[in-house]
N, C-alpha and C positions, 0 to 999 in steps of 0.2 A: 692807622692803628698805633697806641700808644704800648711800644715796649715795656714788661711788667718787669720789675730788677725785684731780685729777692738778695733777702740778706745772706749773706755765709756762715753757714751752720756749723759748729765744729760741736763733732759726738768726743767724748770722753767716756770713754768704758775703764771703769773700776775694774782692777785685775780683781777675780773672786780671793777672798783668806782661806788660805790653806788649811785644808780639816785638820786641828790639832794644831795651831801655830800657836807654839807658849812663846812667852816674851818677859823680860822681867829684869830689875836687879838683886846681886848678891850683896849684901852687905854684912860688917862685924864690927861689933860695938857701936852701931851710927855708919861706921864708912865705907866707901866702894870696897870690894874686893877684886884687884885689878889680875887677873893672870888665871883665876881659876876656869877650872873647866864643869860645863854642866852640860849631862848625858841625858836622853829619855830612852826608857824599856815600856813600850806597847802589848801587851800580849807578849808574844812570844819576837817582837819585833824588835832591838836593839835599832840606836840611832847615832849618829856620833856627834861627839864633844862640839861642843863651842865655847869657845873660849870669851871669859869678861873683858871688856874693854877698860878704861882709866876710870870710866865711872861705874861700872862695877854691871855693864850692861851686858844680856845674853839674846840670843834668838834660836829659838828652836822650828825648826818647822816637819811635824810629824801626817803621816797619811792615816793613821788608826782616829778614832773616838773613841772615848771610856777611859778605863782604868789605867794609870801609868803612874809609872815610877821614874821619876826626877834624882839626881844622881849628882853630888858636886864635890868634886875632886878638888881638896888642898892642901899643901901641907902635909902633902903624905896619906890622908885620910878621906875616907869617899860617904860621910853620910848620907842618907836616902830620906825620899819623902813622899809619901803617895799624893797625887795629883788627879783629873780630872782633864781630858780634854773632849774640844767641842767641836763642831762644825765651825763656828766663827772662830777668832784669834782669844786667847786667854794670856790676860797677866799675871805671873806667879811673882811675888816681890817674896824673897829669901833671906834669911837671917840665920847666920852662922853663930855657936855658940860654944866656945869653950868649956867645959863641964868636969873637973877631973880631970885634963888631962886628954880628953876625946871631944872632934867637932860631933853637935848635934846640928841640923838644918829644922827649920818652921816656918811656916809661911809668915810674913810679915802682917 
């Protein structure tokens, strides 16, 4: 009898994305903005900060879907921007804006 050899199988399981994982960068005038902080509010559900990296990268990772509000602290001032989140991963790319004297944020 002729031993049968099977190949070796290796599974990979994709970790599932987080309901509600934003992801994105901050930027002002074109460039990262490295140090600020960006918060999400879910409902009635606060999240905390995470802070930008050199190139102006953020990671959110929320348990809500639906309506939220996105939040980036700098320079003293914390404009707001309503967001969207999903069951899959969502990238929110942000755009600080000078105006008078006060940051506005918008999505890129």
């Amino acid at each position: 009898m002729r031993a049968m050899m099977f190949p070796a199988c290796v599974i990979l399981a994709a970790a599932p994305a987080l309901a509600g994982e934003m992801y994105g960068t901050v930027t002002e005038a074109g460039r990262p903005v490295e140090g600020a902080s960006v918060e999400a509010r879910c409902g009635a559900k606060a999240y905390p900060a995470a802070r930008t990296d050199k190139g102006g990268s953020y990671h959110l990772a929320v348990q809500e879907k639906g309506k939220c509000t996105l939040t980036v602290q700098h320079k003293g001032q914390s404009p707001s921007l309503e967001v969207a989140s999903y069951d899959e991963g969502v990238q929110i790319d942000l755009v600080l804006e000078l105006k008078g004297g006060a940051y506005t944020v918008r999505r890129k």
